[in-house]
N, C-alpha and C positions, 0 to 999 in steps of 0.2 A: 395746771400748767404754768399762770403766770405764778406762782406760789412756790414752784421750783426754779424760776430764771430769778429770782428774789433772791430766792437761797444761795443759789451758783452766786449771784452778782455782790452777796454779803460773805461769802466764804471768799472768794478770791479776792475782795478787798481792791483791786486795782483792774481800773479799766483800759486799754492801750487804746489812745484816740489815732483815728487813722486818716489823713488828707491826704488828698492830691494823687492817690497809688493807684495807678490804674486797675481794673478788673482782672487784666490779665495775670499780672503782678501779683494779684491780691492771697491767693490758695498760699503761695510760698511763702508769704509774708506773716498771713494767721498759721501758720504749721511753725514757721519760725518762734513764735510768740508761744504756742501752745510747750513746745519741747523744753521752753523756759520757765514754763508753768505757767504764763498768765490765757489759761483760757475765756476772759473777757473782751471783746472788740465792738468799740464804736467805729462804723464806716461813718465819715459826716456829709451833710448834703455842700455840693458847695452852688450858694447862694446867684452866683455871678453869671450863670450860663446853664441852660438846657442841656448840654453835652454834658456838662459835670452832674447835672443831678442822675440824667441819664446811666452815668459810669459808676455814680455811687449805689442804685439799683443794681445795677449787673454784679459788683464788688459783691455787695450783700449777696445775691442771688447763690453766687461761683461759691461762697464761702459754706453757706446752708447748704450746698447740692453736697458740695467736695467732701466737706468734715463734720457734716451733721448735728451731733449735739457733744461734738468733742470742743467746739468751740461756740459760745455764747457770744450770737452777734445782736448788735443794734444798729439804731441809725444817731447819727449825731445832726447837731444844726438842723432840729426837724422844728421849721418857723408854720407851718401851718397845717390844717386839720386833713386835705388834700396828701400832703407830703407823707402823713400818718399810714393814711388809707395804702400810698405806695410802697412806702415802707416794709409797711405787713404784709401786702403783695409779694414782696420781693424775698419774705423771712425773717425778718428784723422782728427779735424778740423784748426790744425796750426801745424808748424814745429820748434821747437826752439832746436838751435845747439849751442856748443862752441865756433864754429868757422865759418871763413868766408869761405862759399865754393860756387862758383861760380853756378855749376854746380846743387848743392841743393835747390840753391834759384830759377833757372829759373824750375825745375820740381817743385816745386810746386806750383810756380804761373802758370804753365801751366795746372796745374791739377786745379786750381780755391780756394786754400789755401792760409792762411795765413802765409808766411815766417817773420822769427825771428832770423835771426843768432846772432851769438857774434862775438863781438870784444871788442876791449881796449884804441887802439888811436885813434886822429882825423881821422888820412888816414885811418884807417880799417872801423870806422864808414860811412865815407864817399863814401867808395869803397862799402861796403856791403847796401849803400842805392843806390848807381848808378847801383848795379847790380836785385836792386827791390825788395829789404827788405818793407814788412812794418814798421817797428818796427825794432831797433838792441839794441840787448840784451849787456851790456855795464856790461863783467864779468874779472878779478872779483871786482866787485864795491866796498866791504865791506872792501879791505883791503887797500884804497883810499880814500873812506868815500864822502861823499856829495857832499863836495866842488870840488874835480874832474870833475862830474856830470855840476857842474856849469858852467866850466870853458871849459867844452866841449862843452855844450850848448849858449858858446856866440858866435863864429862863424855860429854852426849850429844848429842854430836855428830851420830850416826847417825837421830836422831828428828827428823823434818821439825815445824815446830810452826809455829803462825800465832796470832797479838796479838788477842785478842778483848776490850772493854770502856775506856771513856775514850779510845779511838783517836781522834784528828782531825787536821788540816791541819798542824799543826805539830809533832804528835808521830810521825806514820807511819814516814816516811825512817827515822827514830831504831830504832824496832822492824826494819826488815830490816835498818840495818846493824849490829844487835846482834848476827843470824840465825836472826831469823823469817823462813818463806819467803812469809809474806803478814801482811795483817790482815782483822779484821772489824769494819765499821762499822754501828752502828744511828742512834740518835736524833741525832748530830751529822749525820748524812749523809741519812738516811729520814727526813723531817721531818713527822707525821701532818697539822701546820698546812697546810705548806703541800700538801700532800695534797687537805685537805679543802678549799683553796678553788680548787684548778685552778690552780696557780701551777706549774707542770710544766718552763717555761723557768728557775726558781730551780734548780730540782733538778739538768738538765742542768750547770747553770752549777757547783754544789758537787762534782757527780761530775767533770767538768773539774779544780778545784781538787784533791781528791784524787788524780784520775790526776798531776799536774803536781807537786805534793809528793811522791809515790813515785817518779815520775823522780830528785828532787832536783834 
């Protein structure tokens, strides 16, 4: 199982980071995203408040109930081994965090998930593959830009990594042919605006645009 949310998560190449979208919100939002072709979605926890982590559980929950395995969800900003356990509770097929946490990465591979933490330098990169990352989320990329990517990638060759932060329509392509094996997009892509006013055919149309720039 985790072995094909791997696969989904290295085929589609791009993950749609989702904040702030209410639960309710949420089924419209991933179906928006899927008819665009990115069926990837991080819901992220938000740190600040018990009501947000709360919403971000239900988000995840609505989206596994709704669209089942037409869309691969995770959870984002998952800070602790707690968050993990709810996470996968709630359906969350992968974990992608900030940061390098120890303790995050082995509960979820114990649970049979896919771990994604972040980092920034070789040692972090390195460190969060030896502690059993599949994937380390290399944030914030955007304000580094490609060539970073690259020059991370001649040592360690062997560590899958994916472009998180300042990703959009014109910088994508640049991140995998550096060799990242994906990116993650939020606010350039997950637009809360148009979210909140039902404008769900823009969204389609941006998730288009991104699929169509990672072709090149």
């Amino acid at each position: 199982m985790a072995q094909e949310v791997l696969d989904k998560i290295l085929e589609g190449k791009i993950i749609a980071i989702v904040r702030g979208i209410s639960s309710e919100k949420i089924v419209a939002l991933a179906t928006a995203m899927e008819k665009g072709g990115i069926n990837c979605i991080e819901v992220t926890f938000d740190q600040t408040s018990e009501a947000g982590k709360q919403n971000t559980l239900a988000a995840i929950w609505n989206i596994k109930e709704q669209l089942g395995d037409r869309v691969c969800v995770g959870a984002g900003t998952v800070m602790t081994a707690e968050q993990v356990r709810m996470a996968v509770e709630a359906g969350a097929e992968y974990m992608i965090s900030p940061d390098t946490n120890e303790e995050v990465i082995r509960e979820t591979k114990r649970l049979g998930k896919i771990s994604i933490p972040g980092a920034f330098t070789a040692t972090e990169a390195a460190h969060a593959y030896a502690c059993g990352a599949d994937i380390v989320k290399i944030f914030p990329a955007g304000t580094v830009g490609a060539s970073y990517i690259k020059a991370l990638k001649a040592p360690l060759k062997h560590i899958p990594m994916t472009a998180v932060g300042g990703v959009n329509p014109q910088n994508c392509k640049a991140f995998l042919d550096a060799g990242a094996v994906g990116v993650g997009v939020g606010g350039n892509l997950v637009s809360a605006k148009l979210v909140g006013e039902g404008r769900f055919d823009e969204i389609t149309a941006l998730a288009k645009e991104y699929m169509e720039a990672l072709k090149g």
